[in-house]
N, CA, C and O atoms as a CHARMM CRD file, in Angstrom:
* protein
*
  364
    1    1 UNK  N      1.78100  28.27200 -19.64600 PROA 1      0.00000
    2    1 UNK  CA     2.52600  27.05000 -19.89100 PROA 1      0.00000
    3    1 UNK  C      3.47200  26.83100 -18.71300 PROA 1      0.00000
    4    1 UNK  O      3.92900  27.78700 -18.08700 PROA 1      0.00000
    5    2 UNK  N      3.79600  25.41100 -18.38000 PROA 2      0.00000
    6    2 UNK  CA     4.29500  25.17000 -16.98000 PROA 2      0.00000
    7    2 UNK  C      5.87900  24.67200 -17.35900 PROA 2      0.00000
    8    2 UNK  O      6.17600  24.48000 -18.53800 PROA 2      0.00000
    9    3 UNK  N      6.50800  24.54800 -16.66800 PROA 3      0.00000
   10    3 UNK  CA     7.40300  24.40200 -16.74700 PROA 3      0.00000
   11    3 UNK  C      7.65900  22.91900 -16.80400 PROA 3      0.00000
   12    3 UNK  O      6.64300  22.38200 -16.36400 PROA 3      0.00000
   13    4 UNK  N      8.82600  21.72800 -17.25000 PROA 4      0.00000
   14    4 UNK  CA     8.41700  20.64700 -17.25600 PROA 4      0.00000
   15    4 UNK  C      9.59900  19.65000 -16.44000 PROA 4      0.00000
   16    4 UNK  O     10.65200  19.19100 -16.88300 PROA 4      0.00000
   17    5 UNK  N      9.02600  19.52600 -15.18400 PROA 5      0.00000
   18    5 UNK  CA     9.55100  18.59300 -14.14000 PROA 5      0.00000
   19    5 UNK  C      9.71500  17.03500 -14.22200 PROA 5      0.00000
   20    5 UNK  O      8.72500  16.31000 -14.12300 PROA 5      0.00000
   21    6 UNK  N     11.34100  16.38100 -14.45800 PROA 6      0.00000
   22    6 UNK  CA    11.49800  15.58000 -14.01100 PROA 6      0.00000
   23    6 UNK  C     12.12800  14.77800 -13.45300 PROA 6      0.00000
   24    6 UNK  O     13.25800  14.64600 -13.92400 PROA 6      0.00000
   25    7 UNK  N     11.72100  13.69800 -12.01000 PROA 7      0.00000
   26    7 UNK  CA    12.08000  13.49800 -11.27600 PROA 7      0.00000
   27    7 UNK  C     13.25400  12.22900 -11.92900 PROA 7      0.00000
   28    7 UNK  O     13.17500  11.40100 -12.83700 PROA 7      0.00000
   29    8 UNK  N     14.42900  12.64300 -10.82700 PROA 8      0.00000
   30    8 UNK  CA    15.65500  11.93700 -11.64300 PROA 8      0.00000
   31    8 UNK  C     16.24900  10.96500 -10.03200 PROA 8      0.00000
   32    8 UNK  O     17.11000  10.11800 -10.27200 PROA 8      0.00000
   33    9 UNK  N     15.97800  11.04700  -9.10900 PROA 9      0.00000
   34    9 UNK  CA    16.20700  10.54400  -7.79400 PROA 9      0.00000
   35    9 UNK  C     15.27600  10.82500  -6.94100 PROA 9      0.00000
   36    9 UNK  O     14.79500  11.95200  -7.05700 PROA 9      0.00000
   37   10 UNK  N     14.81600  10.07800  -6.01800 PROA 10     0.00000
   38   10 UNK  CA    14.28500  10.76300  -4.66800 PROA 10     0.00000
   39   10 UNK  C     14.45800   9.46000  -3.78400 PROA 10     0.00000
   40   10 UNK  O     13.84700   8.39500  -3.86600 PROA 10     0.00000
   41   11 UNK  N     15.51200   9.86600  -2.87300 PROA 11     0.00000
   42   11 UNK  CA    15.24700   8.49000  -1.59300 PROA 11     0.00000
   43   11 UNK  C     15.45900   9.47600  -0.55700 PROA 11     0.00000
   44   11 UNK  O     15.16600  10.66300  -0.70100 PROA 11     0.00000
   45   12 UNK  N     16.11300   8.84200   0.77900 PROA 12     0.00000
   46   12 UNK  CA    16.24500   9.33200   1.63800 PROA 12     0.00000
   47   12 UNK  C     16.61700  10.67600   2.21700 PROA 12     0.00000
   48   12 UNK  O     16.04400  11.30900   3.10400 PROA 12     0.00000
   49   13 UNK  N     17.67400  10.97000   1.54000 PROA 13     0.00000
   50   13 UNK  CA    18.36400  12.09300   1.66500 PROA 13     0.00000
   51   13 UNK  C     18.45000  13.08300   0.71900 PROA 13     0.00000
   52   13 UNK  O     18.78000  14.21800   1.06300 PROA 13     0.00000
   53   14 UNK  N     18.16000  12.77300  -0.60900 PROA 14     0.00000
   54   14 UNK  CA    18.09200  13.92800  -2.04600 PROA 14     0.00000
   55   14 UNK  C     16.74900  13.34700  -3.11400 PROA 14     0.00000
   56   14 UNK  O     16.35800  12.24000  -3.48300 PROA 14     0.00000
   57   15 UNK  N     16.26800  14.99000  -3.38200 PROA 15     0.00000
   58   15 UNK  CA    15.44700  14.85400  -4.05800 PROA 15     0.00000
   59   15 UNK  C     16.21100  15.33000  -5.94200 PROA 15     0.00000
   60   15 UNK  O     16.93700  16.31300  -5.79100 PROA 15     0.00000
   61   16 UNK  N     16.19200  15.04600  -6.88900 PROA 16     0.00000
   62   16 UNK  CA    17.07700  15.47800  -7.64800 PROA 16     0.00000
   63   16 UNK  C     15.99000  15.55500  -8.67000 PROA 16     0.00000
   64   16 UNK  O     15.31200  14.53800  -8.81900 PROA 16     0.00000
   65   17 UNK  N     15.64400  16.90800  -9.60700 PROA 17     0.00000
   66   17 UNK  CA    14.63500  17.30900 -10.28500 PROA 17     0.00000
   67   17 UNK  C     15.31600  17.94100 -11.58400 PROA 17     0.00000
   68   17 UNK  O     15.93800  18.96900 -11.31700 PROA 17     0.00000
   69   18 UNK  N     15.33800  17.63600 -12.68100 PROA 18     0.00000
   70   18 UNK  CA    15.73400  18.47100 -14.21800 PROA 18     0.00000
   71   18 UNK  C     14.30800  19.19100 -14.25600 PROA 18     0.00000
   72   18 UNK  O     13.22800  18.66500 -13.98800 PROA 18     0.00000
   73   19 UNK  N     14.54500  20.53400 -14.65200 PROA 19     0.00000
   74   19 UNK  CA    13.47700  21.59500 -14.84300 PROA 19     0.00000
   75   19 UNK  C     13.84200  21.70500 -16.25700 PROA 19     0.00000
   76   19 UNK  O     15.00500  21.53000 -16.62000 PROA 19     0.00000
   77   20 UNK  N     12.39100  22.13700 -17.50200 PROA 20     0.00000
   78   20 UNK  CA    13.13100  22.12500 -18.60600 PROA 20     0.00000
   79   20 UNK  C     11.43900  23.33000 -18.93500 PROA 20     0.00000
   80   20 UNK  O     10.25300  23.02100 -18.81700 PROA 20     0.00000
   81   21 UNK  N     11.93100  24.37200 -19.26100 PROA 21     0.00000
   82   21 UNK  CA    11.21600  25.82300 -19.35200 PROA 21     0.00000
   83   21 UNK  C     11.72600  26.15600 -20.67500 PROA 21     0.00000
   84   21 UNK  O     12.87100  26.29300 -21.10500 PROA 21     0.00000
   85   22 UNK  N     10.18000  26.28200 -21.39000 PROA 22     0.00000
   86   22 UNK  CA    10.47700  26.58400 -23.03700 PROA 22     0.00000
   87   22 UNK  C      9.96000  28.03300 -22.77200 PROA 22     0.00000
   88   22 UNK  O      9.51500  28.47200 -21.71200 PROA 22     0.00000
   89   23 UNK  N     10.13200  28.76100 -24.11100 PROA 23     0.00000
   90   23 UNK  CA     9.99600  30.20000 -23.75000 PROA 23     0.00000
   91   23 UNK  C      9.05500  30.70800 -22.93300 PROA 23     0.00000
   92   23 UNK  O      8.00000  30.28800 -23.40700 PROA 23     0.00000
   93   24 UNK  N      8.81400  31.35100 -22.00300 PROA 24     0.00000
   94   24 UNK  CA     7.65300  31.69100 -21.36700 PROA 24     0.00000
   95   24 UNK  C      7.29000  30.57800 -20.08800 PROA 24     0.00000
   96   24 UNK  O      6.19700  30.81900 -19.57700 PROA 24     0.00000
   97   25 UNK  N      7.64800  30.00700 -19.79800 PROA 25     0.00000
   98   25 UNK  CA     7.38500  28.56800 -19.27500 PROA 25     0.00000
   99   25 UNK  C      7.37100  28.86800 -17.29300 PROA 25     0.00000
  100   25 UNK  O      8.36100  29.48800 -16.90300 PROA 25     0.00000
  101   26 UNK  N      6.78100  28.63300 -16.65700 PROA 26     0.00000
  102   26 UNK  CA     6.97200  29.23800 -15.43800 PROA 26     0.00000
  103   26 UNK  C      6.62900  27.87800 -14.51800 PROA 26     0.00000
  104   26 UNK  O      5.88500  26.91400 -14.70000 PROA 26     0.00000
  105   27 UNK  N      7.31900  28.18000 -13.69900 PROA 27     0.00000
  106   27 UNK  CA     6.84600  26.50500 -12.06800 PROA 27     0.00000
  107   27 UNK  C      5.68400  26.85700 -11.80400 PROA 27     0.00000
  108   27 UNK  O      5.27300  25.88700 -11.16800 PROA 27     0.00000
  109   28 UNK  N      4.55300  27.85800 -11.87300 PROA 28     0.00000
  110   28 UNK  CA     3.56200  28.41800 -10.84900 PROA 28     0.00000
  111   28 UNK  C      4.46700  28.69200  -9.20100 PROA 28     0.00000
  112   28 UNK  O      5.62100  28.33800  -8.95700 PROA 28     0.00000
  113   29 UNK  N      3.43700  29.47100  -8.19600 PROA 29     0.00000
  114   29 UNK  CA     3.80700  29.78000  -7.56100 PROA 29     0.00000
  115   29 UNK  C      4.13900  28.32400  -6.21000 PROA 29     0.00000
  116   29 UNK  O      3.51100  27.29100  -5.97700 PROA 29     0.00000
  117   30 UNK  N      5.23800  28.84400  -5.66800 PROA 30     0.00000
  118   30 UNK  CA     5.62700  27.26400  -4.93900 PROA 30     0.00000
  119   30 UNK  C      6.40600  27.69800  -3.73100 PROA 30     0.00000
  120   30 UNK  O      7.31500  28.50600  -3.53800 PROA 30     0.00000
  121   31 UNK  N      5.82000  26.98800  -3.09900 PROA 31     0.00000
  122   31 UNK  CA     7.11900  26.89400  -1.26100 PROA 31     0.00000
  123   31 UNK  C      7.92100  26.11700  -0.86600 PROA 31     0.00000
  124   31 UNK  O      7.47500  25.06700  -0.40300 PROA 31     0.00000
  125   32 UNK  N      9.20200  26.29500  -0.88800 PROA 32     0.00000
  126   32 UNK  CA    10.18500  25.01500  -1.15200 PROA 32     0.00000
  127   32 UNK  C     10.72400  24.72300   0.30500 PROA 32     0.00000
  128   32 UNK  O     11.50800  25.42500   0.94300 PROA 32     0.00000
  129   33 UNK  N     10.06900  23.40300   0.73800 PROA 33     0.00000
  130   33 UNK  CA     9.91600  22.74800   1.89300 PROA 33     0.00000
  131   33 UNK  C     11.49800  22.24800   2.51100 PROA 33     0.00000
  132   33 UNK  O     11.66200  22.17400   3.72900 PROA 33     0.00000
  133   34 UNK  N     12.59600  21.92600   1.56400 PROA 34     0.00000
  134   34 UNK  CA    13.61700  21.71700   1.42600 PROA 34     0.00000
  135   34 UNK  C     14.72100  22.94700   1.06200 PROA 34     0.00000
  136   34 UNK  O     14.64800  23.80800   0.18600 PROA 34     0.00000
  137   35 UNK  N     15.81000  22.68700   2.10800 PROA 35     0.00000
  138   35 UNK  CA    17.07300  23.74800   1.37300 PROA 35     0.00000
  139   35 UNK  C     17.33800  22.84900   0.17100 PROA 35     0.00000
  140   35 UNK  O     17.04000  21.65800   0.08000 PROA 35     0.00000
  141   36 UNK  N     18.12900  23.84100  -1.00900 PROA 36     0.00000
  142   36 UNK  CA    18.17900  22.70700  -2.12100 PROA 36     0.00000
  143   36 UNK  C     19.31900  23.68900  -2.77900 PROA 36     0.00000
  144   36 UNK  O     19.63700  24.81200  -2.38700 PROA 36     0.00000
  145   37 UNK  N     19.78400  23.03100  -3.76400 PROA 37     0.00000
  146   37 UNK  CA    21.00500  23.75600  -4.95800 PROA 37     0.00000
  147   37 UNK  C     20.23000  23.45200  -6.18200 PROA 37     0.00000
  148   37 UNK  O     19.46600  22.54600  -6.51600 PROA 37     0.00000
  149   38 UNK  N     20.71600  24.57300  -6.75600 PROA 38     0.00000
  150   38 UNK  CA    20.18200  24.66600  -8.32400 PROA 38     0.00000
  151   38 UNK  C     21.68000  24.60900  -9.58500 PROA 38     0.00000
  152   38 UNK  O     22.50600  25.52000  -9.64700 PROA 38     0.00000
  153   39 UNK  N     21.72100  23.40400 -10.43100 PROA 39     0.00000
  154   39 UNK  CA    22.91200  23.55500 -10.90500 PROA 39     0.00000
  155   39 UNK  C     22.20700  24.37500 -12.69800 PROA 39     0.00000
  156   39 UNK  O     21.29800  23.66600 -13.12900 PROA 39     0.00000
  157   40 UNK  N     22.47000  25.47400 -13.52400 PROA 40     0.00000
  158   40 UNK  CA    22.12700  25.75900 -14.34400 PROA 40     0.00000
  159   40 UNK  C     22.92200  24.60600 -15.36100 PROA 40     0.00000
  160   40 UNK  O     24.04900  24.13900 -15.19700 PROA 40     0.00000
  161   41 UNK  N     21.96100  24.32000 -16.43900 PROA 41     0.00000
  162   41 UNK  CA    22.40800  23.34000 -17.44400 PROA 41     0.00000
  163   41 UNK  C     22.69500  24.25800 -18.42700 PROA 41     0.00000
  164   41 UNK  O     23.62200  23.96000 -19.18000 PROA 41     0.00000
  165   42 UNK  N     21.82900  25.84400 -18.69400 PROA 42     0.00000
  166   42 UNK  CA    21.73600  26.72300 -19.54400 PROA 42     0.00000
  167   42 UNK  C     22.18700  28.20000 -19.09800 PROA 42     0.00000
  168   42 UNK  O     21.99800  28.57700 -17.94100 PROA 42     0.00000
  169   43 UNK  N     22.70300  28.90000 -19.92300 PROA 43     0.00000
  170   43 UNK  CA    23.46400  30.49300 -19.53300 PROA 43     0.00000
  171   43 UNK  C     21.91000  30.97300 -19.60400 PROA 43     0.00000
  172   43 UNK  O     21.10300  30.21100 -20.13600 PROA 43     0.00000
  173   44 UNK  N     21.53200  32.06000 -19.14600 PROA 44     0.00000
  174   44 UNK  CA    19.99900  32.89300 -19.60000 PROA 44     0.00000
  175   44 UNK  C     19.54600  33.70500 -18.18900 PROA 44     0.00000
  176   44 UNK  O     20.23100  33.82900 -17.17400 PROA 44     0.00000
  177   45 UNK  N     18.52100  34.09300 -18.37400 PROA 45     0.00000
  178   45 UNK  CA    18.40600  34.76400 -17.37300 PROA 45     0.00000
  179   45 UNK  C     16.57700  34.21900 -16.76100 PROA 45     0.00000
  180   45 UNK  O     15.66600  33.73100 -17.43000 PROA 45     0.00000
  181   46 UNK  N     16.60600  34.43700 -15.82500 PROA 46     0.00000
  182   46 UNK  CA    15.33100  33.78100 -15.20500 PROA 46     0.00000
  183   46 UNK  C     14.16900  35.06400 -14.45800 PROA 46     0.00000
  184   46 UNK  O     14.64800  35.95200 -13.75300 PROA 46     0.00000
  185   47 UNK  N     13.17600  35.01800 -14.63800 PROA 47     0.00000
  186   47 UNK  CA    12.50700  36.05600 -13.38800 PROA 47     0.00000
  187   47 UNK  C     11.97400  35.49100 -12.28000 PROA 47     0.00000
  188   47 UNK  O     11.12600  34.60900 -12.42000 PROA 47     0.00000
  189   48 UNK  N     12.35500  35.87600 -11.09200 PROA 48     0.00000
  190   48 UNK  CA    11.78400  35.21300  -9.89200 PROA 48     0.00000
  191   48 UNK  C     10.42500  36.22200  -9.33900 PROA 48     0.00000
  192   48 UNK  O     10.56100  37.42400  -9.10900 PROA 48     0.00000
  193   49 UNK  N      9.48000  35.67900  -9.22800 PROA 49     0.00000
  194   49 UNK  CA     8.16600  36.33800  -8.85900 PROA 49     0.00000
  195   49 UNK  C      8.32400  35.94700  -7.50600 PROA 49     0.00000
  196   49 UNK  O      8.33300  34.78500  -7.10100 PROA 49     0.00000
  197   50 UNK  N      8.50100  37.41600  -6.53500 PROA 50     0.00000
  198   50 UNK  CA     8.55000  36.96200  -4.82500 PROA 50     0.00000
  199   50 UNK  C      7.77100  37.45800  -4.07300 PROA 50     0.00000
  200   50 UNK  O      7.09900  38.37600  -4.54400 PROA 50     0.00000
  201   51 UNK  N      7.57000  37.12800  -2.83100 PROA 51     0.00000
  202   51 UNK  CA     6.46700  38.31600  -2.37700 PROA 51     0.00000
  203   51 UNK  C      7.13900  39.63800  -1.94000 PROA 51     0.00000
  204   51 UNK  O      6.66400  40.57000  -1.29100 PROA 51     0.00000
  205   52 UNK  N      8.04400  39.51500  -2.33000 PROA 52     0.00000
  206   52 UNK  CA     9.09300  41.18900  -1.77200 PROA 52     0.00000
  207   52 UNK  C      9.05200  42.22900  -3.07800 PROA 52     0.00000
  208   52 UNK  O      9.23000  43.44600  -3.10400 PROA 52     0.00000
  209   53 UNK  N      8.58300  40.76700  -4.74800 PROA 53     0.00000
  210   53 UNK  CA     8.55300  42.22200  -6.02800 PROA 53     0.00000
  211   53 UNK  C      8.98000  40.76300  -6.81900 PROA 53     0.00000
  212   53 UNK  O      9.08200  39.58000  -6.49200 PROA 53     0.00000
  213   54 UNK  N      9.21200  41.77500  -8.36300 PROA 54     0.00000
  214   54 UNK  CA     9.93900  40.59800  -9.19000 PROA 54     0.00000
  215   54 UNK  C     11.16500  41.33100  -9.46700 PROA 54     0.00000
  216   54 UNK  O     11.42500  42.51200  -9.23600 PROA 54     0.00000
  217   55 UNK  N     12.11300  40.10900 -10.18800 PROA 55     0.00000
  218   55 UNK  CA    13.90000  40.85400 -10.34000 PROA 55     0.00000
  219   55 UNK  C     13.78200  39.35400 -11.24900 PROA 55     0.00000
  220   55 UNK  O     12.87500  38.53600 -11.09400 PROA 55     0.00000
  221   56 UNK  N     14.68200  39.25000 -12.01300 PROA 56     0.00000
  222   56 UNK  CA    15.56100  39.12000 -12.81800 PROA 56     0.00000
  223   56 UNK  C     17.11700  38.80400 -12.64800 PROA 56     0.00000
  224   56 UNK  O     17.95600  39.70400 -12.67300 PROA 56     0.00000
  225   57 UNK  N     17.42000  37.53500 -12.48200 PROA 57     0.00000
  226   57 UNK  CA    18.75200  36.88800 -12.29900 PROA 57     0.00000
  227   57 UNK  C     19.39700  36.44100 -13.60700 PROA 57     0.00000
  228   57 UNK  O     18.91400  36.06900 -14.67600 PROA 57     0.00000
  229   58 UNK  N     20.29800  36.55400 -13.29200 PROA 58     0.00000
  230   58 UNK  CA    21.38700  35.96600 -14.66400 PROA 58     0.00000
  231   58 UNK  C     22.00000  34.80800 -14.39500 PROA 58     0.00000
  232   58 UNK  O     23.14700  34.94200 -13.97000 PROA 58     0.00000
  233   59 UNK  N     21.50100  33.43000 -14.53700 PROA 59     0.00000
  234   59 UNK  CA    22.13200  32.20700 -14.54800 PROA 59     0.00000
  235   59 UNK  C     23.80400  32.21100 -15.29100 PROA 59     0.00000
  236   59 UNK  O     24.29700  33.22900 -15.77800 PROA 59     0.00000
  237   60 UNK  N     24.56600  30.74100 -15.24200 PROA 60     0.00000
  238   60 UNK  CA    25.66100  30.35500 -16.18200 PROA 60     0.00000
  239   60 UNK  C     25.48100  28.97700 -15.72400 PROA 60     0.00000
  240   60 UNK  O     25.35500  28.43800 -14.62500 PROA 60     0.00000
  241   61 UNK  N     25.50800  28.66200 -16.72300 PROA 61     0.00000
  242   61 UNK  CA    26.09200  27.01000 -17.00600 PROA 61     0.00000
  243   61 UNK  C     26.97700  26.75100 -16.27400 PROA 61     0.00000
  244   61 UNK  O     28.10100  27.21700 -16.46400 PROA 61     0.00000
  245   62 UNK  N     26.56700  25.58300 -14.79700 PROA 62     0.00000
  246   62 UNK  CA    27.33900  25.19700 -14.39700 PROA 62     0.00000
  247   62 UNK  C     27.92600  26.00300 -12.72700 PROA 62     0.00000
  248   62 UNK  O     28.40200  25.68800 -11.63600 PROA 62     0.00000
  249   63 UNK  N     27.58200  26.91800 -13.32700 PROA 63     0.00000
  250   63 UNK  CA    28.06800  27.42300 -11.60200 PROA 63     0.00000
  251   63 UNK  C     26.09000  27.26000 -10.27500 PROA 63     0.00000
  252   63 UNK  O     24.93900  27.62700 -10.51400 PROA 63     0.00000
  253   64 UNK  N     26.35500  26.96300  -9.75500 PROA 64     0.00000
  254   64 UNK  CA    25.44500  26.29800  -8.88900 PROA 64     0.00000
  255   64 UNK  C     25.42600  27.36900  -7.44100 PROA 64     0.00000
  256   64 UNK  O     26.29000  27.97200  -6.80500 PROA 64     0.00000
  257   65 UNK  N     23.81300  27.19600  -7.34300 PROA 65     0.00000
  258   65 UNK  CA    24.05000  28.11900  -5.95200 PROA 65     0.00000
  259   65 UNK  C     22.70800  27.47700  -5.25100 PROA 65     0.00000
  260   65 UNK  O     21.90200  26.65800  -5.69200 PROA 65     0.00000
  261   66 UNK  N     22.78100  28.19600  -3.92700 PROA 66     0.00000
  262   66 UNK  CA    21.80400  27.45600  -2.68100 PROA 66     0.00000
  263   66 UNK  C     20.91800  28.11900  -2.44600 PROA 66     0.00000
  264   66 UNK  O     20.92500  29.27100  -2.88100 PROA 66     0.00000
  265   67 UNK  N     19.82400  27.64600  -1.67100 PROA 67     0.00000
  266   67 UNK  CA    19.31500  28.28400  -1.31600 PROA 67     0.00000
  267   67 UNK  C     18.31500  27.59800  -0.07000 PROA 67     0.00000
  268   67 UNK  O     18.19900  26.39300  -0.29100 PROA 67     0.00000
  269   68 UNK  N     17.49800  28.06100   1.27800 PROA 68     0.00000
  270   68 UNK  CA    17.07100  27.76100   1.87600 PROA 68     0.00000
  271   68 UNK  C     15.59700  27.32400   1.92500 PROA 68     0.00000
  272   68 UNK  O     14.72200  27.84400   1.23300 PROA 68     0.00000
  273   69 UNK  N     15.34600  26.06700   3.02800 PROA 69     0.00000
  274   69 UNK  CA    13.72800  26.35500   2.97600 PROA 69     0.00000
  275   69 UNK  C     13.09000  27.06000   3.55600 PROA 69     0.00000
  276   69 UNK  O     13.31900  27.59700   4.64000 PROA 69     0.00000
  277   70 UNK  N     11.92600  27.15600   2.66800 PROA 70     0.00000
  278   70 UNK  CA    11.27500  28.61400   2.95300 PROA 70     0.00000
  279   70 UNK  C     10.72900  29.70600   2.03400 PROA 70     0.00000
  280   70 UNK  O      9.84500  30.54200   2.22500 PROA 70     0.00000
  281   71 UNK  N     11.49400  29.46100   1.00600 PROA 71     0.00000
  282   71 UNK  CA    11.86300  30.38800  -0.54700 PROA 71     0.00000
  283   71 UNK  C     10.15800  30.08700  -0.96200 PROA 71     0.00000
  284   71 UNK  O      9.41500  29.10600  -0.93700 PROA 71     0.00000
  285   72 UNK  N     10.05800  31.30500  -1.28600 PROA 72     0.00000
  286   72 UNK  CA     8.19000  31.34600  -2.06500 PROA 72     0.00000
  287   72 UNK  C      8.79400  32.11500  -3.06500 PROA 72     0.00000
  288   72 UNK  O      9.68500  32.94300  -2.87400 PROA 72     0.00000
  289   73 UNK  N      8.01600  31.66500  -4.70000 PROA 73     0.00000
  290   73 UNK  CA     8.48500  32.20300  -5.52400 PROA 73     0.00000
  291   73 UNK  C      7.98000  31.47800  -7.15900 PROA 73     0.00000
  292   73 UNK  O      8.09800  30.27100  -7.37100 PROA 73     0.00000
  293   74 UNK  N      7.49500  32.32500  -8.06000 PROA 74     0.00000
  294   74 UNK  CA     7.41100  31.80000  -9.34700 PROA 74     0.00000
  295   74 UNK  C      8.78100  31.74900 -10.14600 PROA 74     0.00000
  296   74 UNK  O      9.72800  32.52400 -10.00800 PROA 74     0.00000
  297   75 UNK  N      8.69600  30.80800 -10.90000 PROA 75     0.00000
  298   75 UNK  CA    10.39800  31.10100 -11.76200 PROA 75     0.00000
  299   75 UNK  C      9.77000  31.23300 -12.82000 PROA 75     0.00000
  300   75 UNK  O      9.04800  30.26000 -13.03900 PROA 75     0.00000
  301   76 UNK  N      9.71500  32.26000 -13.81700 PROA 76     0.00000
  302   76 UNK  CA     9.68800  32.28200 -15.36200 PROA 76     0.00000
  303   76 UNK  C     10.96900  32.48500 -16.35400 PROA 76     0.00000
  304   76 UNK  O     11.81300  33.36900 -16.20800 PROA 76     0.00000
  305   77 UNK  N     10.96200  31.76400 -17.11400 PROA 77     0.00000
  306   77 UNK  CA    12.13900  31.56400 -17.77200 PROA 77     0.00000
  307   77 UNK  C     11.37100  33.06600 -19.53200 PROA 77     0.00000
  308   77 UNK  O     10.45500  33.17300 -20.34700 PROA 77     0.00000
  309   78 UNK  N     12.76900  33.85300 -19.01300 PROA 78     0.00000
  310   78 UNK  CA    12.39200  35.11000 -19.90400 PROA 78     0.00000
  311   78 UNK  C     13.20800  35.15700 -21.50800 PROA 78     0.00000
  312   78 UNK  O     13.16900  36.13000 -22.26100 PROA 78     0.00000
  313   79 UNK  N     13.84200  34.01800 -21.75000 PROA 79     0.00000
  314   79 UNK  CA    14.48100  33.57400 -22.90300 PROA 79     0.00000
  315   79 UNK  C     14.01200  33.56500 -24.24300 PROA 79     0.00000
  316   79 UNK  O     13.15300  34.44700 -24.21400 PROA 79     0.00000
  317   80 UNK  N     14.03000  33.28800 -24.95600 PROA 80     0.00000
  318   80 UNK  CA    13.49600  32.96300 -26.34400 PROA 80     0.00000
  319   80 UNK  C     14.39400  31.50100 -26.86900 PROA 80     0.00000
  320   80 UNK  O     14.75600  31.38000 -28.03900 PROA 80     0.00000
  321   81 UNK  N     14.61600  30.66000 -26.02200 PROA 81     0.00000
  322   81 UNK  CA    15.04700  29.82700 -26.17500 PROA 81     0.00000
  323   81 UNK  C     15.12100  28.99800 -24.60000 PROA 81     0.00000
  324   81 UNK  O     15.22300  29.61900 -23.54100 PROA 81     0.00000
  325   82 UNK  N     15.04700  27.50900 -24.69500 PROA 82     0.00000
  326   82 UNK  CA    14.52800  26.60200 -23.91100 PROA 82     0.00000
  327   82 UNK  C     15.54200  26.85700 -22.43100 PROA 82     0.00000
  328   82 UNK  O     16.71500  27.21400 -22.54800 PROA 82     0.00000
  329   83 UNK  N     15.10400  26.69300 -21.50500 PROA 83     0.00000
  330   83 UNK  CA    16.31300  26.72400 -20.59900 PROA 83     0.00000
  331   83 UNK  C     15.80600  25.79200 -19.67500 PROA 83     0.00000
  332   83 UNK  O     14.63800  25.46300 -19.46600 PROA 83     0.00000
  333   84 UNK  N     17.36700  25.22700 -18.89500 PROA 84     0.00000
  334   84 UNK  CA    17.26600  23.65800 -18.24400 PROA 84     0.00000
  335   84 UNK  C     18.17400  23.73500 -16.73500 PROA 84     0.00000
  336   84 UNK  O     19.32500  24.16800 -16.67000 PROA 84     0.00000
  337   85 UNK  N     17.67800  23.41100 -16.00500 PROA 85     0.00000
  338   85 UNK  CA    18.29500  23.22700 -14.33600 PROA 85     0.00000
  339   85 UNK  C     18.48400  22.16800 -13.78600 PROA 85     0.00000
  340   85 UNK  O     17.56800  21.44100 -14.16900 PROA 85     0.00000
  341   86 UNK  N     19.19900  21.55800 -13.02700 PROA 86     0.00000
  342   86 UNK  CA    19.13600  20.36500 -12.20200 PROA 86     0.00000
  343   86 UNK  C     18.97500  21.05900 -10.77200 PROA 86     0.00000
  344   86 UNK  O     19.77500  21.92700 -10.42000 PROA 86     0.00000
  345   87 UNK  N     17.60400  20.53000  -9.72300 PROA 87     0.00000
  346   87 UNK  CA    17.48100  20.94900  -8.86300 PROA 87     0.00000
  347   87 UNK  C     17.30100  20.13600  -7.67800 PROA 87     0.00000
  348   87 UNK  O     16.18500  19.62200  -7.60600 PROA 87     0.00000
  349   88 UNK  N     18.33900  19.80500  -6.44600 PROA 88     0.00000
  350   88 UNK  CA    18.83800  19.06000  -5.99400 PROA 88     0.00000
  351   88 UNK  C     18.29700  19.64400  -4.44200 PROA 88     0.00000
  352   88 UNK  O     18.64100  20.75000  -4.02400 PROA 88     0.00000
  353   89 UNK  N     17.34700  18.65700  -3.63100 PROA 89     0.00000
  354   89 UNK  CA    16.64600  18.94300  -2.92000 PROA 89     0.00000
  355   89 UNK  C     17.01300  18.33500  -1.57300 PROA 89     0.00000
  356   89 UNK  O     16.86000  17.11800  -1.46000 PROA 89     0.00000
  357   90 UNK  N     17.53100  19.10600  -0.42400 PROA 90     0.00000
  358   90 UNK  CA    18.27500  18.26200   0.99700 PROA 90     0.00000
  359   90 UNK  C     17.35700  17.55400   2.02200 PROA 90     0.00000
  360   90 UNK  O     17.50600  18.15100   3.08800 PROA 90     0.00000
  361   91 UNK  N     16.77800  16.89000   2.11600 PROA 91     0.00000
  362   91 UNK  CA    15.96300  15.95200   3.27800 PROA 91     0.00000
  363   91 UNK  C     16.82500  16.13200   4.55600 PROA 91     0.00000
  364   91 UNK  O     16.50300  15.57000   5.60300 PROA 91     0.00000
């Protein structure tokens, strides 16, 4: 089951994406062409599938972090309950 993308802006300069991952729910594997910020809508914890291994991050509501292009990586959401991101993409 995929995770469920939708697009909330895209012009010139920002791409702006709500991610919404019900239990088990994963992006498939992806190369993110853009540096971008991820703002968590939900506390939970996420697994990132990388080519270096997998790990396990601990999101919070609201605190937001960056990251570069370049990033290869599955996101599975390891919850038992729905979890939601706003993901904000730099042109």
């Amino acid at each position: 089951m995929h995770a469920v993308p939708t697009l909330q802006i895209n012009n010139d300069r920002t791409v702006v994406t709500e991610w919404r991952f019900a239990p088990g729910a994963d992006t498939g594997h992806h190369v993110h062409a853009m540096d971008y910020v991820v703002v968590p809508l939900t506390t939970g914890s996420l697994r990132l599938e990388e080519p270096t291994g997998v790990r396990e991050v601990q999101l919070t509501a609201g605190v937001s972090y960056a990251r570069p292009a370049g990033v290869t990586h599955n996101v599975v959401n390891v919850n038992d309950y729905e979890f939601v991101f706003v993901e904000i993409e730099l042109k």
